[in-house]
C-alpha positions in Angstrom: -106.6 64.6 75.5 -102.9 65.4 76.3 -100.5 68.0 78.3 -98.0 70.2 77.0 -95.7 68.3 79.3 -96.8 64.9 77.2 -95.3 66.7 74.1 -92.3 68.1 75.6 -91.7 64.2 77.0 -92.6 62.9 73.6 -90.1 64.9 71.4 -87.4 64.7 74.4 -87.7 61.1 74.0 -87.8 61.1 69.9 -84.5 63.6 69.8 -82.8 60.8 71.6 -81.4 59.2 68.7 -81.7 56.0 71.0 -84.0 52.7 71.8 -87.5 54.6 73.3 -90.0 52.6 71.7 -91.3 51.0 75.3 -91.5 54.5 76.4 -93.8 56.2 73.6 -95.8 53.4 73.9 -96.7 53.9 77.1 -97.0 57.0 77.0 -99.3 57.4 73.9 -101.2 54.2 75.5 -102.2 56.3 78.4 -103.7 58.8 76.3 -105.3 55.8 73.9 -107.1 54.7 77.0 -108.7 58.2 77.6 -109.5 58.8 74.1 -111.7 55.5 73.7 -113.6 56.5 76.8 -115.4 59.8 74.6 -118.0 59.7 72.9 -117.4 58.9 69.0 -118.4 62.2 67.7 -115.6 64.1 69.7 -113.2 61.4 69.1 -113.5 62.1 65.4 -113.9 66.2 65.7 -110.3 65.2 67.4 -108.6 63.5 64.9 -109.7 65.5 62.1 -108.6 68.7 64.1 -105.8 67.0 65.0 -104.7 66.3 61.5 -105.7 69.6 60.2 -103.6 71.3 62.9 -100.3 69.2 61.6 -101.2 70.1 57.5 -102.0 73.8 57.9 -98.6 74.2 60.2 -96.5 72.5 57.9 -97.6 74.3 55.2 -97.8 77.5 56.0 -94.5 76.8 58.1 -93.0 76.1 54.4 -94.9 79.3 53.0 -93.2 81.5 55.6 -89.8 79.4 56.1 -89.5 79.4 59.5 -90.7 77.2 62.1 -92.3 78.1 65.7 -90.3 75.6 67.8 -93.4 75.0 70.3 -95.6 74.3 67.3 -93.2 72.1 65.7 -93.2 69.9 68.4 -97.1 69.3 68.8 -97.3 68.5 65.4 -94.4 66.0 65.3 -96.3 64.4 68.5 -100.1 64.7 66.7 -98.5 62.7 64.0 -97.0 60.2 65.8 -100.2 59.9 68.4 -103.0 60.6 65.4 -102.1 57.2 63.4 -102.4 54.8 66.8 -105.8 56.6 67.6 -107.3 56.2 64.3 -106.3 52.6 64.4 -108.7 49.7 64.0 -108.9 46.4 64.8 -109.4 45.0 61.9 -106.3 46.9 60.2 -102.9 45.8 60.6 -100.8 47.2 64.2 -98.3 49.3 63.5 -95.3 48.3 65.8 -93.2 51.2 67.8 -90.6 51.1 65.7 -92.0 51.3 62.7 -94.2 54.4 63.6 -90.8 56.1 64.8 -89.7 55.1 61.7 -92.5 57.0 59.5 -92.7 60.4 61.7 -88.6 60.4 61.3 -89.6 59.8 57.4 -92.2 62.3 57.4 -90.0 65.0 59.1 -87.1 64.3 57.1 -89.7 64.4 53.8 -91.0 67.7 54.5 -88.0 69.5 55.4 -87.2 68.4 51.7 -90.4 69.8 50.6 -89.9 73.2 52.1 -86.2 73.2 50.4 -88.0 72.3 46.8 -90.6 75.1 47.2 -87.9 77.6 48.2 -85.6 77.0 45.1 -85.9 80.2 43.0 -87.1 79.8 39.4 -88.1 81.7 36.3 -91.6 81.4 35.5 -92.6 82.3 32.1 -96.2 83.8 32.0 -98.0 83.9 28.5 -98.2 87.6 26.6 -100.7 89.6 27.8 -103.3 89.6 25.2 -103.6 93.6 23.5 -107.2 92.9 23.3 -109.7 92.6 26.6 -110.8 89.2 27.0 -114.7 88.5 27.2 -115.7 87.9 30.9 -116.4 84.0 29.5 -112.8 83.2 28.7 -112.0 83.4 31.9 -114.6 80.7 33.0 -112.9 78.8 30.2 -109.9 79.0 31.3 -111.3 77.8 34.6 -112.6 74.6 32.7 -109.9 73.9 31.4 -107.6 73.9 34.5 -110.3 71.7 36.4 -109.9 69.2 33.5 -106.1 69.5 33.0 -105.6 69.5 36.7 -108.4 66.8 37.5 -109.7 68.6 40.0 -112.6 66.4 41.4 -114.6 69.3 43.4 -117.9 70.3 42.5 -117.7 73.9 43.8 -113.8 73.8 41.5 -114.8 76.6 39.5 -116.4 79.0 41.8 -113.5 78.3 44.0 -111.0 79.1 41.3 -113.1 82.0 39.5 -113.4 83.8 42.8 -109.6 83.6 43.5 -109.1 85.4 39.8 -112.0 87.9 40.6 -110.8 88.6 44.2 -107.1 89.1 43.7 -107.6 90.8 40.5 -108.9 94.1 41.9 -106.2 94.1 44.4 -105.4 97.6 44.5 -102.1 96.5 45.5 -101.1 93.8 43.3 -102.9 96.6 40.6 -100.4 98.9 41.8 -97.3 96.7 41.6 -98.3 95.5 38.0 -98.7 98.5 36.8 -95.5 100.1 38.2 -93.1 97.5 39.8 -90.6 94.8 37.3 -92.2 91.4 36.4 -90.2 89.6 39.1 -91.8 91.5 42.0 -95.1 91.4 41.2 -95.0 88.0 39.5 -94.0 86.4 43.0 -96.4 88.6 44.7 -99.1 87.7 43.1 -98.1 84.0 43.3 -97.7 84.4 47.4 -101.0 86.0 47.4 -102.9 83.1 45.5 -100.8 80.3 48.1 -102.6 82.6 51.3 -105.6 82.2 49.3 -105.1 78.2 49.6 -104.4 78.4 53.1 -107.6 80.1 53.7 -109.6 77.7 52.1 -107.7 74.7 53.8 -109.1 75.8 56.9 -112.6 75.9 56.0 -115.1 74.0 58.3 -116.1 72.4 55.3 -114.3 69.4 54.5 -114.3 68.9 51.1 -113.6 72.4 50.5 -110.4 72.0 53.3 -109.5 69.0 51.3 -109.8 71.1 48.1 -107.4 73.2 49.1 -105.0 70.9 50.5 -104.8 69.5 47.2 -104.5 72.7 45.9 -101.5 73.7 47.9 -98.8 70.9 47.0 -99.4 71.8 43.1 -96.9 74.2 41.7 -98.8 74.4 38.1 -102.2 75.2 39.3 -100.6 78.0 41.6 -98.8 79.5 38.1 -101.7 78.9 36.3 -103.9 81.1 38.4 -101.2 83.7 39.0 -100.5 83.9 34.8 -104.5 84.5 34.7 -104.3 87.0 37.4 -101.7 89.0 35.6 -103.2 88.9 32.2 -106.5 90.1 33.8 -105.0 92.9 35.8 -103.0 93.9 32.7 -105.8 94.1 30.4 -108.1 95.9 32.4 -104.9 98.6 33.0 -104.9 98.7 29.3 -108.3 99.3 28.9 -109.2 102.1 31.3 
């Protein structure tokens, strides 16, 4: 569908600070006109690769704080070129200018993002309990995050369940809670649970993808399944 060279030309052009509007429309009208000629399934395994590949590097991109510079600069042109290919004709036309105008926006929007995720924080977790919880409370406590959270997913629970029952027999997150201070393991744990979204976000399955995209911009949820984590791990050390 495009060239590297289209996306070196496209971000050269957007960097310019300057009146290019004529120019990316051209350009991204070229590749318009070879998109419509493909059949309709591969148009829309496209765009929803497409738009997966600009989600997943943004996020793990704010994960990891760092940006791959050749990355970066397909994923600023896949959201600038995504929106005119997805458009219909029965919606209204977005104008040049005004799609600069909302990549700029976008940029700008997640570059706050990755400075809000950053921000270092103390995050209470809830006394570990000195008895060992019945293997139900844990479902429980998966209800009641699905319901708190209003996580519309039918497979919510296994989902979240399996992220509790995976991580905690982590020998190495069993390890650190057992030996290391609460702020080491407390953000290990929580980094481990966010790798756990990013797997699932890339999941051929969309609603599960979707899932976890939803997943991933919510603080709570991610300290709510790291707390559980830790008060499992921590009462299973106490009981062996």
């Amino acid at each position: 569908m495009f060239t590297l060279s289209e996306v070196e030309a496209i971000n050269d052009l957007f960097n310019k600070k300057i009146n290019i509007s004529g120019e990316v429309t051209s350009m991204i009208g070229k590749i318009k006109n070879s998109f419509v000629k493909i059949e309709e399934e591969k148009r829309k395994l496209f765009l929803a690769e497409a738009n997966k590949f600009v989600k997943l590097f943004f996020y793990i991109s704010t994960v990891h704080n760092s940006w791959d510079e050749n990355l970066k600069k397909v994923a600023v042109f896949l959201e600038i070129l995504c929106p005119v290919l997805a458009d219909k004709a029965d919606e209204k036309t977005v104008t040049p200018e005004e799609l600069l105008e909302l990549v700029d926006f976008s940029t700008k929007k997640t570059m706050d993002e990755v400075e809000i995720c950053l921000k270092e924080e103390t995050v209470e977790f809830e006394k570990v309990p000195t008895e060992v919880a019945p293997p139900e409370k844990n479902y429980s406590f998966i209800d009641e995050l699905i319901e708190k959270f209003n996580l519309k997913y039918a497979n919510a629970a296994f989902e979240l369940s399996g992220i509790v029952d995976k991580l905690s027999t982590d020998n190495r997150l069993i390890t650190n809670i057992r030996d290391s201070s609460p702020s080491a393991y407390e953000s290990e744990t929580l980094e481990k649970v966010a790798e756990q979204f990013v797997i699932g976000m890339m999941s051929d399955d969309s609603e599960k993808s979707n899932f976890y995209a939803q997943l991933s911009s919510d603080k709570d949820v991610k300290k709510q399944l790291t707390s559980a984590i830790i008060r499992k791990i921590k009462a299973e050390l106490m009981a062996s």
